[in-house]
Biopython code that builds the backbone (N, CA, C, O; Angstrom):
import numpy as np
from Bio.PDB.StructureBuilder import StructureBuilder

atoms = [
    (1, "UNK", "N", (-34.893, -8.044, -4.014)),
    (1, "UNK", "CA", (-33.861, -7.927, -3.001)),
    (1, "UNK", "C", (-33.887, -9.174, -2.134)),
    (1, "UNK", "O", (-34.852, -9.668, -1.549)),
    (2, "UNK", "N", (-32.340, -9.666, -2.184)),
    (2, "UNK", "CA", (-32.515, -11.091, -0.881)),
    (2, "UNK", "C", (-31.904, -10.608, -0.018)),
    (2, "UNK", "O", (-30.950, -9.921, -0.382)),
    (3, "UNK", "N", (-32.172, -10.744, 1.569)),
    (3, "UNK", "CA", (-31.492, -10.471, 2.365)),
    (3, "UNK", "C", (-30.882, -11.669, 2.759)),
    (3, "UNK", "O", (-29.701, -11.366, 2.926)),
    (4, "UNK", "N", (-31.069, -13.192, 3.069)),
    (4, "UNK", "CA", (-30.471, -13.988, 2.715)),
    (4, "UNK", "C", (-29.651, -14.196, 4.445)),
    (4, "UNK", "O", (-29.836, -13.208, 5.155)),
    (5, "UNK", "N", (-28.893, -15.236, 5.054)),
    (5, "UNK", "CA", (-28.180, -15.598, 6.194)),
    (5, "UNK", "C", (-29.934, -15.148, 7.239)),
    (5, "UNK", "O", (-31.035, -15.324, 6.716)),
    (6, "UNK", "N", (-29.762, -14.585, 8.697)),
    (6, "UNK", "CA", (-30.923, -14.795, 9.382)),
    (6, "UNK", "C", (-30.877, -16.138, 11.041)),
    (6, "UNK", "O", (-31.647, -16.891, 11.638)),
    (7, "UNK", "N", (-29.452, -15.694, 11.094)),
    (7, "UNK", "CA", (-29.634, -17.184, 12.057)),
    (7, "UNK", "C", (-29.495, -16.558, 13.298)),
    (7, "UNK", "O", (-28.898, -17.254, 14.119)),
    (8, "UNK", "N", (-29.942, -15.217, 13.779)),
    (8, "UNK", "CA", (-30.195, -15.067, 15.054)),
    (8, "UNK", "C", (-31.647, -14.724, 15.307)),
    (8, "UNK", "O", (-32.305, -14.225, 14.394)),
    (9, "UNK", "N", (-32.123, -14.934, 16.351)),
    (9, "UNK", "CA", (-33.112, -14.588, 16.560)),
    (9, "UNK", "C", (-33.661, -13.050, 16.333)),
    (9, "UNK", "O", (-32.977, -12.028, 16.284)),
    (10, "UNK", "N", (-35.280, -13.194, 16.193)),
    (10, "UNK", "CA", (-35.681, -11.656, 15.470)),
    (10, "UNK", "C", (-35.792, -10.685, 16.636)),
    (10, "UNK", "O", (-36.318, -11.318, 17.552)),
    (11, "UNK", "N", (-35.530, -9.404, 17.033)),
    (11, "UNK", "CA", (-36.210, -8.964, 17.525)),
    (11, "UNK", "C", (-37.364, -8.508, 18.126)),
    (11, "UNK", "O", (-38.209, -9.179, 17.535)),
    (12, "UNK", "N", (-37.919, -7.862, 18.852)),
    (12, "UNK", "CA", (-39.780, -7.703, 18.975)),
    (12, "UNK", "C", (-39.845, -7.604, 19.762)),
    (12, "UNK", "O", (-39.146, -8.104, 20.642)),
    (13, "UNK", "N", (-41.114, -6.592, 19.899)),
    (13, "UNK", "CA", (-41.961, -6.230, 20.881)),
    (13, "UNK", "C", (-43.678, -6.241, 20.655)),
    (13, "UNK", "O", (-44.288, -5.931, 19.631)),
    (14, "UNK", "N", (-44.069, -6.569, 21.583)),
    (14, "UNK", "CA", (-45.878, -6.453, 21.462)),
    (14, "UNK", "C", (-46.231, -5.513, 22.480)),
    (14, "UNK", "O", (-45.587, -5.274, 23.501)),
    (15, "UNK", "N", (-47.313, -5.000, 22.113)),
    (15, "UNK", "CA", (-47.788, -4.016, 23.094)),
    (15, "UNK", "C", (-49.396, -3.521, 22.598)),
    (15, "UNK", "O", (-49.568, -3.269, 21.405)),
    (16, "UNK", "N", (-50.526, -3.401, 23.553)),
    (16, "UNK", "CA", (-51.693, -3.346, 23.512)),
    (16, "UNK", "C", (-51.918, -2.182, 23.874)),
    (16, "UNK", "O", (-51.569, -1.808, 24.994)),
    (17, "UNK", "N", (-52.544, -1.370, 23.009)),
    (17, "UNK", "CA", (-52.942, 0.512, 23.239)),
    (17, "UNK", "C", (-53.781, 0.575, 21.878)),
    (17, "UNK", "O", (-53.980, -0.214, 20.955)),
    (18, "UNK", "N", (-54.241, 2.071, 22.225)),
    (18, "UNK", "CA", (-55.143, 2.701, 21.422)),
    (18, "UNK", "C", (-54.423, 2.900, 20.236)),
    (18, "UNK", "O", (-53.195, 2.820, 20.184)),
    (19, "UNK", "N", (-55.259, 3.196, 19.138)),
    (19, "UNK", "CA", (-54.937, 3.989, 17.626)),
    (19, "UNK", "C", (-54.009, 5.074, 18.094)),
    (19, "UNK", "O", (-54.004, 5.705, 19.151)),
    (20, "UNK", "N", (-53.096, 5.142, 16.869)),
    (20, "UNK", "CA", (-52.088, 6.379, 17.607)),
    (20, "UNK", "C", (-51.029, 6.305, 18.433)),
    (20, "UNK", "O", (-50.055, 7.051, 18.340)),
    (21, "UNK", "N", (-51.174, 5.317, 19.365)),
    (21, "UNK", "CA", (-49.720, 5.181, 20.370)),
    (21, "UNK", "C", (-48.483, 4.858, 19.355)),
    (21, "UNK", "O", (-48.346, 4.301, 18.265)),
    (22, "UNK", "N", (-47.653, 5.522, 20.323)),
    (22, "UNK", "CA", (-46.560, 5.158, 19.505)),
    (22, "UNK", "C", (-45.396, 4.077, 19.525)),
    (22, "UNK", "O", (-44.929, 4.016, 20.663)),
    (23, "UNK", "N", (-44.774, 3.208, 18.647)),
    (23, "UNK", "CA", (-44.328, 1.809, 18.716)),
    (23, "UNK", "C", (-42.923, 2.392, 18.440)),
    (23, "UNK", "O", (-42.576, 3.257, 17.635)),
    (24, "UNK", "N", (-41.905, 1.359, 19.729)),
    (24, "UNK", "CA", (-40.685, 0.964, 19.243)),
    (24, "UNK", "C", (-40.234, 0.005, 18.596)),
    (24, "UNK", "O", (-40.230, -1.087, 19.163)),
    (25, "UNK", "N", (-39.788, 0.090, 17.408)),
    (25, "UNK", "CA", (-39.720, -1.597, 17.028)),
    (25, "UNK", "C", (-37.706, -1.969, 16.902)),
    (25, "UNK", "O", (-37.085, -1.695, 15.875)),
    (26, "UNK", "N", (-37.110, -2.526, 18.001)),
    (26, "UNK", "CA", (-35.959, -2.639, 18.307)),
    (26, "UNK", "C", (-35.096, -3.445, 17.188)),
    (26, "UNK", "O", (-35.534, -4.590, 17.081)),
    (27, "UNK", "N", (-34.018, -3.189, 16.338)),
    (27, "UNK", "CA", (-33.313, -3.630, 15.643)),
    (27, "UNK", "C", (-32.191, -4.265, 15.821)),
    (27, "UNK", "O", (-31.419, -3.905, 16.709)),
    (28, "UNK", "N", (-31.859, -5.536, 14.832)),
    (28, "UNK", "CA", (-30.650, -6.013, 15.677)),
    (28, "UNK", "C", (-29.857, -6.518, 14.701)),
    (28, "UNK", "O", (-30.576, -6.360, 13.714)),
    (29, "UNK", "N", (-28.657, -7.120, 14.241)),
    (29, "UNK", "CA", (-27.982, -7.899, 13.626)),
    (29, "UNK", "C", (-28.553, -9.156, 13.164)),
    (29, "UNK", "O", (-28.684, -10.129, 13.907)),
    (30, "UNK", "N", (-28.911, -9.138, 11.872)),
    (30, "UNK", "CA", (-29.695, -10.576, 11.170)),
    (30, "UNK", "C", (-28.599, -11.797, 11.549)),
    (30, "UNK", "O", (-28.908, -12.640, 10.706)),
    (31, "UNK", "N", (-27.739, -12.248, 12.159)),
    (31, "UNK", "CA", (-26.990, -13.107, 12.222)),
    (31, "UNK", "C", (-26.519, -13.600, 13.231)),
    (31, "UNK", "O", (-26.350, -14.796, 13.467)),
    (32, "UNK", "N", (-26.108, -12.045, 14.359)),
    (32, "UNK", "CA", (-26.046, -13.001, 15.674)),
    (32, "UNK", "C", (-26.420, -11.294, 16.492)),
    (32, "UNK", "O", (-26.059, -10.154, 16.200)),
    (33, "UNK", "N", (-27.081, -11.716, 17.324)),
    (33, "UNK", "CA", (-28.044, -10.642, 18.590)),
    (33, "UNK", "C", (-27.114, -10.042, 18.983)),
    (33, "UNK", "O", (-27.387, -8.847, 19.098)),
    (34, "UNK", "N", (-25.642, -10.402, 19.385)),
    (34, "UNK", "CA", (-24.595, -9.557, 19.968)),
    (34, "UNK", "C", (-23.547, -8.618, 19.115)),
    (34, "UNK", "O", (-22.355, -8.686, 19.417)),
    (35, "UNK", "N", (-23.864, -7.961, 18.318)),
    (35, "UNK", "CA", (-22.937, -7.291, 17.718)),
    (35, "UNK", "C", (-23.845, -5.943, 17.450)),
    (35, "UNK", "O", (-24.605, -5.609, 16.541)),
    (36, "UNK", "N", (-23.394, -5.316, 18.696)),
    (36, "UNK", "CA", (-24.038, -4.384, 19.227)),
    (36, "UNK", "C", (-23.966, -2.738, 17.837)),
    (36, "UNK", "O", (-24.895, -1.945, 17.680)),
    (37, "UNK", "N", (-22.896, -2.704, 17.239)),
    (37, "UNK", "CA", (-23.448, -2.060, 16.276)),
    (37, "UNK", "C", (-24.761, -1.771, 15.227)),
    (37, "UNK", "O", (-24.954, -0.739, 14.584)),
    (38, "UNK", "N", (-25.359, -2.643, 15.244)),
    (38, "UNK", "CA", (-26.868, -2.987, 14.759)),
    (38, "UNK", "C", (-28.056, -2.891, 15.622)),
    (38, "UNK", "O", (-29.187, -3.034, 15.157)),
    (39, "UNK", "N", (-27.783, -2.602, 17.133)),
    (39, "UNK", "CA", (-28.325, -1.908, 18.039)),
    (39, "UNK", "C", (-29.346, -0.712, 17.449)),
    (39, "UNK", "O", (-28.895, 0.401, 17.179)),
    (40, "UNK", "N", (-30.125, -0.895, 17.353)),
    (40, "UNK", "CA", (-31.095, 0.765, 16.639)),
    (40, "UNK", "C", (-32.598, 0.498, 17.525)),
    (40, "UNK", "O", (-32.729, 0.059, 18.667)),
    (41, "UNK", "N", (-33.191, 0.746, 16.971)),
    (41, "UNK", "CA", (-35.312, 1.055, 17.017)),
    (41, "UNK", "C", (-35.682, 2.067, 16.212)),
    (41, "UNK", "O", (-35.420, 3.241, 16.473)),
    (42, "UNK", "N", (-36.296, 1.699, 15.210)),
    (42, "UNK", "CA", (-37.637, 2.953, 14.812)),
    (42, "UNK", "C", (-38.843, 2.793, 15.525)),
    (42, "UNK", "O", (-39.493, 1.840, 15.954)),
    (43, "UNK", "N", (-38.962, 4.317, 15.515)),
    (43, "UNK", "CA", (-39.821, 4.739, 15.973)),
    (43, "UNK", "C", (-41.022, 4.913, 15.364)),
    (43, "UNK", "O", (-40.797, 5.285, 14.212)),
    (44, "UNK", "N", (-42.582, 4.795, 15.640)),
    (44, "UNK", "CA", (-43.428, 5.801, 14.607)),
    (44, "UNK", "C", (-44.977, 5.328, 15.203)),
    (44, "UNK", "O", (-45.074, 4.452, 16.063)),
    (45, "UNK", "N", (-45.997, 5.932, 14.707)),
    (45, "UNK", "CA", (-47.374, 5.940, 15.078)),
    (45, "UNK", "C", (-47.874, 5.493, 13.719)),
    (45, "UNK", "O", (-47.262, 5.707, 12.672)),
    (46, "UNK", "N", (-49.051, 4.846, 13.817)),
    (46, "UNK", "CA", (-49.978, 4.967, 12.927)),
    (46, "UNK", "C", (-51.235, 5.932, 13.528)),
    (46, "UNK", "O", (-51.208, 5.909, 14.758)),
    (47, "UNK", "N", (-52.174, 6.654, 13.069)),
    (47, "UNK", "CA", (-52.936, 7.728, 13.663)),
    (47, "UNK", "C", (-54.255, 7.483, 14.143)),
    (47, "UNK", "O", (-54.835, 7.936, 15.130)),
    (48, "UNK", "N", (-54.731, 6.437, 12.993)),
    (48, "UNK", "CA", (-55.744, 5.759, 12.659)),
    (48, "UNK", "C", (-55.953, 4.309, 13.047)),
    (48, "UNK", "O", (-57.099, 3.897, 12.867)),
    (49, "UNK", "N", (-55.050, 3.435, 13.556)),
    (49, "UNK", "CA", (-54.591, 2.218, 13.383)),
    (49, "UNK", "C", (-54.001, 1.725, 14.429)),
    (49, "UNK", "O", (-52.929, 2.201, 14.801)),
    (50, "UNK", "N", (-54.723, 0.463, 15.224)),
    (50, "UNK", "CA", (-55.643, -0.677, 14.491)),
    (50, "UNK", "C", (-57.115, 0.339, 15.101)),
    (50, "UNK", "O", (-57.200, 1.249, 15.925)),
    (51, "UNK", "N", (-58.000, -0.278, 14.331)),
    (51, "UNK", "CA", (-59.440, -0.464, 14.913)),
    (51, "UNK", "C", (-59.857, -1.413, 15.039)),
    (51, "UNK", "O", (-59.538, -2.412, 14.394)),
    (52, "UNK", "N", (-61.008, -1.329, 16.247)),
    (52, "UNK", "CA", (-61.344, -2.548, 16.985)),
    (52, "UNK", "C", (-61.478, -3.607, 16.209)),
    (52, "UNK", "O", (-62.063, -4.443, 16.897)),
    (53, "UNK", "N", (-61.306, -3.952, 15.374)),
    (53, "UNK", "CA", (-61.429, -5.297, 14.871)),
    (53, "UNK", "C", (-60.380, -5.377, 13.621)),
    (53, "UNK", "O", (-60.577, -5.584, 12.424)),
    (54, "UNK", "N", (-59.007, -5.095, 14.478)),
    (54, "UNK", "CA", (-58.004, -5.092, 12.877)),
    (54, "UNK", "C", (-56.719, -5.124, 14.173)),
    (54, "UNK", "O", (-56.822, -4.737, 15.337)),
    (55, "UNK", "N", (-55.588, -5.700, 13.506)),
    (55, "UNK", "CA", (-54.512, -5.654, 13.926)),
    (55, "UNK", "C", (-53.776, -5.732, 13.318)),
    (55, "UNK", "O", (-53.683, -6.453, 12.325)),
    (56, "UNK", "N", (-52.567, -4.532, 14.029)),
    (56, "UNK", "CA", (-51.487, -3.824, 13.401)),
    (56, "UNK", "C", (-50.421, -4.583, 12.744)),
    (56, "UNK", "O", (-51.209, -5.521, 12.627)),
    (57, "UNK", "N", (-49.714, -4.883, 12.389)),
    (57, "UNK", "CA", (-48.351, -6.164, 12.169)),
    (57, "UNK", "C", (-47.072, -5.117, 11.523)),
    (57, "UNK", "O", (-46.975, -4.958, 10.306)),
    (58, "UNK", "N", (-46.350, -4.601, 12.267)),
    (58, "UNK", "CA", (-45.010, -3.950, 11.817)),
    (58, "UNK", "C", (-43.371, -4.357, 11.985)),
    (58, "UNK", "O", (-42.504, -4.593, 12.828)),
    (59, "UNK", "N", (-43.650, -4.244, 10.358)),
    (59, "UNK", "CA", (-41.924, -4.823, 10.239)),
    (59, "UNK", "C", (-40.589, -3.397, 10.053)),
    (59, "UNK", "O", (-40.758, -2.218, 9.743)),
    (60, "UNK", "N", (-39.738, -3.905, 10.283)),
    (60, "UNK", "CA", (-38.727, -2.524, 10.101)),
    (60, "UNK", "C", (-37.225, -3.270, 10.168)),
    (60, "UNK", "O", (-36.754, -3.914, 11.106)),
    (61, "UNK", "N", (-36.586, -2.947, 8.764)),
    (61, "UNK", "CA", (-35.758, -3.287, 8.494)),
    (61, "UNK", "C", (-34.300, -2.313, 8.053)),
    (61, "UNK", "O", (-34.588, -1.278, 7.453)),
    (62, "UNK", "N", (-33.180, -2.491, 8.233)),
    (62, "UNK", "CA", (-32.178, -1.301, 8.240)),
    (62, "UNK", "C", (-31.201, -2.121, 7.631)),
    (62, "UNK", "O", (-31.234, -3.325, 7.882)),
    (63, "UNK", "N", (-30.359, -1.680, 6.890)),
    (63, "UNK", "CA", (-29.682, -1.652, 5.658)),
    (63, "UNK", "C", (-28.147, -1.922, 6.232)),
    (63, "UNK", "O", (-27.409, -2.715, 5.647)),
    (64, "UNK", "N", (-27.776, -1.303, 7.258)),
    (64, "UNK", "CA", (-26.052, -1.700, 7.542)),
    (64, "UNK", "C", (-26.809, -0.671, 9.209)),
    (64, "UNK", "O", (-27.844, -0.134, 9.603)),
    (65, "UNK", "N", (-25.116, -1.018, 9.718)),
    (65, "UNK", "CA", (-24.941, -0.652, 11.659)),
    (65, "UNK", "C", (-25.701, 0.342, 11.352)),
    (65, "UNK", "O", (-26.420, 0.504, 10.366)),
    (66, "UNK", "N", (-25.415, 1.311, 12.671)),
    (66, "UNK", "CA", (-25.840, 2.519, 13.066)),
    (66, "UNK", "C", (-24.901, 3.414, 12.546)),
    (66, "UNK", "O", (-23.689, 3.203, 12.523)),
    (67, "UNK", "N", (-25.460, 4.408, 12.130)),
    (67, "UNK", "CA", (-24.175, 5.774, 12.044)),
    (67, "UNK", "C", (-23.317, 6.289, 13.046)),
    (67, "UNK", "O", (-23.829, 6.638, 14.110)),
    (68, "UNK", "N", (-21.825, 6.417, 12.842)),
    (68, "UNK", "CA", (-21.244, 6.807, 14.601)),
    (68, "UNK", "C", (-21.384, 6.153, 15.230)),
    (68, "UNK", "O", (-21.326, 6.622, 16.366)),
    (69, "UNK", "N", (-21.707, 4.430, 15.178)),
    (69, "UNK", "CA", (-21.662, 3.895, 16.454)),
    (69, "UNK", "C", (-20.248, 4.191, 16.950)),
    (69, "UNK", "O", (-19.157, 4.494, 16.468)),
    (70, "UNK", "N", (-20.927, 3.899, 18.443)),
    (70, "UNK", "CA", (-19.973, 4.076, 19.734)),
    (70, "UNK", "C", (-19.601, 2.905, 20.612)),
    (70, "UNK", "O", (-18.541, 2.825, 21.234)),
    (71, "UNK", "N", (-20.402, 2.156, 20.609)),
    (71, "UNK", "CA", (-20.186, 0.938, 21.325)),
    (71, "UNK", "C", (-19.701, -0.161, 21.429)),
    (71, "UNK", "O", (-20.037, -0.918, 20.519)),
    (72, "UNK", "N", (-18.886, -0.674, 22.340)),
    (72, "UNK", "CA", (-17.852, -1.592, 21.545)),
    (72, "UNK", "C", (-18.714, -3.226, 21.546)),
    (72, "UNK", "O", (-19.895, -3.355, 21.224)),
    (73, "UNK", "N", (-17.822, -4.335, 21.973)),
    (73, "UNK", "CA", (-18.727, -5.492, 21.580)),
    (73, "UNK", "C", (-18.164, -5.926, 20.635)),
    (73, "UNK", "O", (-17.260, -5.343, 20.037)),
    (74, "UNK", "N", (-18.897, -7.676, 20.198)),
    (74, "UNK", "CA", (-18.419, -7.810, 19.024)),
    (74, "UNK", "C", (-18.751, -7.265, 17.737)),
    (74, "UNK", "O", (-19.801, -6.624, 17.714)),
    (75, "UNK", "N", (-18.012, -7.378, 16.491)),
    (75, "UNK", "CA", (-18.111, -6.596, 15.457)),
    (75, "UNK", "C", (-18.559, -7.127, 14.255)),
    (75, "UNK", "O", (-18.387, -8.340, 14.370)),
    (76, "UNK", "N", (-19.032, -6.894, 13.180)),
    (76, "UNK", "CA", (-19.391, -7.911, 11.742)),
    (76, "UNK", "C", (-18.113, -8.355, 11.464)),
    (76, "UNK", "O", (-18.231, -9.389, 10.808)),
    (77, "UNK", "N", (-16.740, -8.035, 11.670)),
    (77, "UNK", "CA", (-15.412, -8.508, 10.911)),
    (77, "UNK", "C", (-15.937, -9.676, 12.524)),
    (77, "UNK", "O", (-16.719, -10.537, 12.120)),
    (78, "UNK", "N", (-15.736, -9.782, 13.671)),
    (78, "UNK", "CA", (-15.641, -10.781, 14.270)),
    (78, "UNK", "C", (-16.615, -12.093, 13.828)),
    (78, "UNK", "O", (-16.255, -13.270, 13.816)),
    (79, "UNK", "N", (-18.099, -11.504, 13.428)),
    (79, "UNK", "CA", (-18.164, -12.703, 12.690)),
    (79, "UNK", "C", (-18.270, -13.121, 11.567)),
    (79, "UNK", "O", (-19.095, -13.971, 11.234)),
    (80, "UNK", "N", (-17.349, -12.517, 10.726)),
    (80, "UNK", "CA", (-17.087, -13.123, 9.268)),
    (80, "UNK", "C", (-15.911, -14.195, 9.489)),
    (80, "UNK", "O", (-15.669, -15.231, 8.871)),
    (81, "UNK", "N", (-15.178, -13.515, 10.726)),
    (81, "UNK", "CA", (-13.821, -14.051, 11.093)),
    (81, "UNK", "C", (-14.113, -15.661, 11.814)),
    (81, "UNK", "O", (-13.319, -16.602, 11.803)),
    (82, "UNK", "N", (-15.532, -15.634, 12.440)),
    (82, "UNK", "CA", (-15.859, -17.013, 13.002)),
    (82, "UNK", "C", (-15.464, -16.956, 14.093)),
    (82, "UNK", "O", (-15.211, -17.992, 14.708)),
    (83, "UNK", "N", (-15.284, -15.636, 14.685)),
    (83, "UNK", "CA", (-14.984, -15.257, 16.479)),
    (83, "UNK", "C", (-16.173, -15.523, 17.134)),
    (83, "UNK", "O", (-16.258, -15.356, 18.350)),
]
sb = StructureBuilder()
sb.init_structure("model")
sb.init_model(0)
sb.init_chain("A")
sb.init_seg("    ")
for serial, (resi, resn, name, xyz) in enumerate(atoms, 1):
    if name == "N":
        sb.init_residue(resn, " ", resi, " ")
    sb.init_atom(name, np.array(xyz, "f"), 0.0, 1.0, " ", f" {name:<3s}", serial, name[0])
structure = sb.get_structure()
């Protein structure tokens, strides 16, 4: 699988806690940060993970917008269109 284009910046968050806490990892449009349909976060824990001498590294990737988005903003037709 190529996902391929990538010219906006990545999302992310860091955050320092125990095994178990639970991570948002915020999602966005691979192309440009403002096209608020691609707006998401998964959610999730590891239970076990990290231990003291290991660190975590989580990626999370989503396939097309959100379902039902609601929000307006610009749109993927605005930038195919070069708006």
């Amino acid at each position: 699988l190529q996902v391929g284009g990538g010219k906006a910046w990545i999302s992310s968050v860091s955050k320092v806690a125990v095994a178990g806490t639970t991570i948002d990892i915020p999602l966005a449009h691979k192309d440009e940060l403002y096209i608020r349909s691609h707006y998401d976060a998964v959610t999730f824990s590891v239970p076990d993970a990290p231990r003291p001498d290991e660190l975590l590294i989580c990626v999370a990737v989503a396939s097309g917008p959100r379902v039902h988005q609601r929000v307006g903003g610009k749109s993927v037709a605005d930038l195919k269109a070069g708006v």
